[in-house]
C-alpha positions in Angstrom: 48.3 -127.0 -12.0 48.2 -123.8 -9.5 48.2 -120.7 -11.4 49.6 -118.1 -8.5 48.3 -114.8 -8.6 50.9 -111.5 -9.2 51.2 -109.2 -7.8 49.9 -110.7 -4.4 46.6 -109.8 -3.2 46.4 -108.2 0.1 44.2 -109.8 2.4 43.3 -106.8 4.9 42.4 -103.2 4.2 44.6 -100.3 3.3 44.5 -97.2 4.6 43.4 -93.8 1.7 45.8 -92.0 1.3 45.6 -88.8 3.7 42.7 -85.8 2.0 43.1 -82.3 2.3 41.0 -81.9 5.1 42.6 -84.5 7.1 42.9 -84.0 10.9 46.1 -85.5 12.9 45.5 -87.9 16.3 47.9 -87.5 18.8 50.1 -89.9 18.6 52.1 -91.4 22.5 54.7 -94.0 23.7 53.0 -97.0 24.0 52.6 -96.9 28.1 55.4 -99.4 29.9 52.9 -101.1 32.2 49.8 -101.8 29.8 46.8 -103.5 30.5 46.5 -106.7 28.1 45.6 -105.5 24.4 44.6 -107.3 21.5 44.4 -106.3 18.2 40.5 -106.7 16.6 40.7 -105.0 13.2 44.5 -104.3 11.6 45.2 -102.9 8.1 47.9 -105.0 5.0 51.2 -104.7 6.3 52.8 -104.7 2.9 54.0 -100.8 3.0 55.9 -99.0 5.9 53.4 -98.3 7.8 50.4 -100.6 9.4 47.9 -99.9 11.7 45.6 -101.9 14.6 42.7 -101.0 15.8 42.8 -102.8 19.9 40.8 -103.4 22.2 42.0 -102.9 26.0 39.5 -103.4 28.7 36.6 -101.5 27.4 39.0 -99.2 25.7 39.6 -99.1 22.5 42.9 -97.7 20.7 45.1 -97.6 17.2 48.2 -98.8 17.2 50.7 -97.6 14.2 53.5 -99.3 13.3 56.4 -98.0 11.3 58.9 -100.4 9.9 62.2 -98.8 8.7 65.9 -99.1 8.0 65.0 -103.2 10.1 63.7 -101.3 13.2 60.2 -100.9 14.2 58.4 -97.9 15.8 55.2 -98.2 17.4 53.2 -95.3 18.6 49.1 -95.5 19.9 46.6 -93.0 19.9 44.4 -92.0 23.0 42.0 -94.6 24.5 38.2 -94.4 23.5 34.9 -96.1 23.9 34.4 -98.3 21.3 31.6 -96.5 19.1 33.9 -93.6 19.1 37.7 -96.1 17.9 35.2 -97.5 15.6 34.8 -94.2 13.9 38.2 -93.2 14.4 39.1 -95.9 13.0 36.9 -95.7 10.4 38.0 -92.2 9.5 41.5 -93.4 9.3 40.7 -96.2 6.5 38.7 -93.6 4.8 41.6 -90.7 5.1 40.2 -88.5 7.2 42.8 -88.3 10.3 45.9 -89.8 10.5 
């Protein structure tokens, strides 16, 4: 007999919710002509808003996605070397920027 598990257990990480000293990325259009991207490390995309941590090159990014009303906006933050999108990305999981 399979006994399921409820609610569901998410599977990735989620991100803390935002602290008082949190700092804000900036935030741009996903560029039209784009190198190939992939997505390495991503958060559980069972609220609003998900986030990907991509690798580009030897670039590194985060890309947020915002689901709403059925549409779907995606922004990404600058490009950085990877120690540097680790901790970013790091700092977001934790709370620290958003």
């Amino acid at each position: 007999m399979i006994q399921w598990d409820y609610p569901p257990r998410c599977l990735s990480p989620h991100v803390s919710p935002s602290r008082s000293h949190c700092e804000s990325l900036t935030w741009n259009a996903p560029p039209r002509e784009e190198e190939e991207s992939r997505p390495v490390r991503w958060t559980c995309d069972c609220t609003p808003i998900s986030y990907e941590l991509c690798q580009e090159g030897d670039r590194m990014f985060i890309r947020r996605t915002e689901r709403r009303q059925g549409r779907r906006l995606v922004v990404e933050s600058d490009r950085w070397p990877a120690p540097e999108a680790s901790g970013m990305w790091n700092a977001l999981l934790g709370g620290l920027v958003r």
